[in-house]
N, C-alpha and C positions, 0 to 999 in steps of 0.2 A: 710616394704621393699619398697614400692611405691613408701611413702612419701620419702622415702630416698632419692629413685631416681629421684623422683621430687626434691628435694632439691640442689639435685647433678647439675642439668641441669638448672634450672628457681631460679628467686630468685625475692624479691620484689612483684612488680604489677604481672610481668608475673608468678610468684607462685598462687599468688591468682586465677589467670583466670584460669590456668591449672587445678587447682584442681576442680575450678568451673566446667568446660567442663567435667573434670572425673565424677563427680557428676553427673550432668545432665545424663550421658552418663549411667553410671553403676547403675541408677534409673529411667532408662526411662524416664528421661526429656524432657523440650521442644527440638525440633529437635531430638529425638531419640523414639521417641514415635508414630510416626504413622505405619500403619498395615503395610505396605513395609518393613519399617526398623526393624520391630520384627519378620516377616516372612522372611527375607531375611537370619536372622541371622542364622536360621537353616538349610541351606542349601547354601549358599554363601560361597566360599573363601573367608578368613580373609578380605584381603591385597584387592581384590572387593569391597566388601563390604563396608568399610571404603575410597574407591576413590567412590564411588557411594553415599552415606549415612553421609561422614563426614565431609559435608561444614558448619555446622553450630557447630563444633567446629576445626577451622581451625589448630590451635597449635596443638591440643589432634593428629589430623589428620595426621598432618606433624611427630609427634614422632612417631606411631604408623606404619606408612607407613616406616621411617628409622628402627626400632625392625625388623616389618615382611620382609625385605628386605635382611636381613643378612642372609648369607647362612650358613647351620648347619654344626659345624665343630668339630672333636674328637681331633682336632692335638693336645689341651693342654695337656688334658687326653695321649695320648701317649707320648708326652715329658716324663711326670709323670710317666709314667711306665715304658720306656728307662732306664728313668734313675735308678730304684728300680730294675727292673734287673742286672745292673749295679752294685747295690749298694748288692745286696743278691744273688750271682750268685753259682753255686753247691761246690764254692771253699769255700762263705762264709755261709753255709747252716743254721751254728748253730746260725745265729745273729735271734735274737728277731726278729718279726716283728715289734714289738713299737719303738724301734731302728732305725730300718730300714727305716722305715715314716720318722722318725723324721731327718733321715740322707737327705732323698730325699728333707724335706720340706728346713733344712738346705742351702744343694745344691742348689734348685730354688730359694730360697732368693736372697743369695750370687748372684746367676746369675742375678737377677734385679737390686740388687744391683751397679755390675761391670757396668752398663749400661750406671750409671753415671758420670763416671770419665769423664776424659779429654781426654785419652788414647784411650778408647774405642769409643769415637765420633768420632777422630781426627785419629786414626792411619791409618793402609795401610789397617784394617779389617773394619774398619767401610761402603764401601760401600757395604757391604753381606748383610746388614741388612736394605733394604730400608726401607721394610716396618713395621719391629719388631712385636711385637706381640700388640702394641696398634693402630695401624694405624685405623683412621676412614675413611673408605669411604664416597665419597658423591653419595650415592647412587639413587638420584635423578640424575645424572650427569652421572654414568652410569661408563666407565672403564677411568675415570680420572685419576687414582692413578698410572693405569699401564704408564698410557703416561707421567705423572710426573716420574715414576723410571725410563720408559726407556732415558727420558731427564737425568736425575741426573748418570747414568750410562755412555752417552757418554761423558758427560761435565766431567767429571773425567778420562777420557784417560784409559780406562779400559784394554786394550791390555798392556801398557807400566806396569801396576801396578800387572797384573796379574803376567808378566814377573820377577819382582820383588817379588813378593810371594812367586811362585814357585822355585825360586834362594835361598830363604831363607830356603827352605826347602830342600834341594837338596844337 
């Protein structure tokens, strides 16, 4: 699984070096081996620890520092389960559960799927979804992302389209 994700991010030379630095790192290598940095580790915060201890693998540091930055979230897991209520609710009580997975996993496809059309980028819905369910923060940069949606929010004339929404529904 690592390797994976090393694979997924780095490629080439910078593979190589990454994995080097994980090496070093997760073998008490050079720069990870003095009494500081193995006494630190049992009792330091992660995300510490690694801005104190992880200049001598700068890359490892900098991925490491973006993981422990992300804030812990259930919302996909409840999407999943919205919608399995949904899908098995006391009307449809007698559906299998195996069924019913396979109905939700169906459902959430389809919905990744729809993401990519034309339609869905381009329509009058498309600006609800600034930040979808992949958006990477730059978390070094701090609430960039929110100051980018709220720019892409007013550059869309957000009042005149809502207006238009709502009329469609109505």
């Amino acid at each position: 699984m690592r390797n994976t994700c090393f694979r997924r991010y780095f490629s080439g030379a910078e593979l190589k070096k990454i994995k080097l630095q994980y090496a070093n790192f997760s073998l008490f290598g050079p720069g990870f081996n003095s009494f500081d940095s193995l006494e630190d580790r049992s009792y330091m915060e992660p995300k510490m620890w690694w801005g104190i201890h992880g200049h001598s693998a700068p890359e490892l540091k900098k991925l490491a520092l973006k993981l422990l930055g992300q804030p812990a979230s259930s919302s996909c897991a409840e999407r999943n389960w919205s919608t399995y209520g949904l899908i098995h609710s006391s009307l449809r009580n007698r559906l299998n559960p195996g069924r019913a997975e396979d109905l939700v996993f169906t459902h959430q496809n389809s919905r990744l799927l729809s993401r990519k059309s034309d339609e869905y980028r381009c329509g009058p819905l498309a600006m609800w979804d600034v930040g979808a369910d992949t958006f990477e923060a730059d978390f070094e940069g701090g609430a960039d992302f929110l100051e980018q949606a709220d720019r892409y929010w007013m550059s869309h004339n957000l009042k005149k389209d809502c207006l238009k929404i709502l009329r469609h529904w109505v």
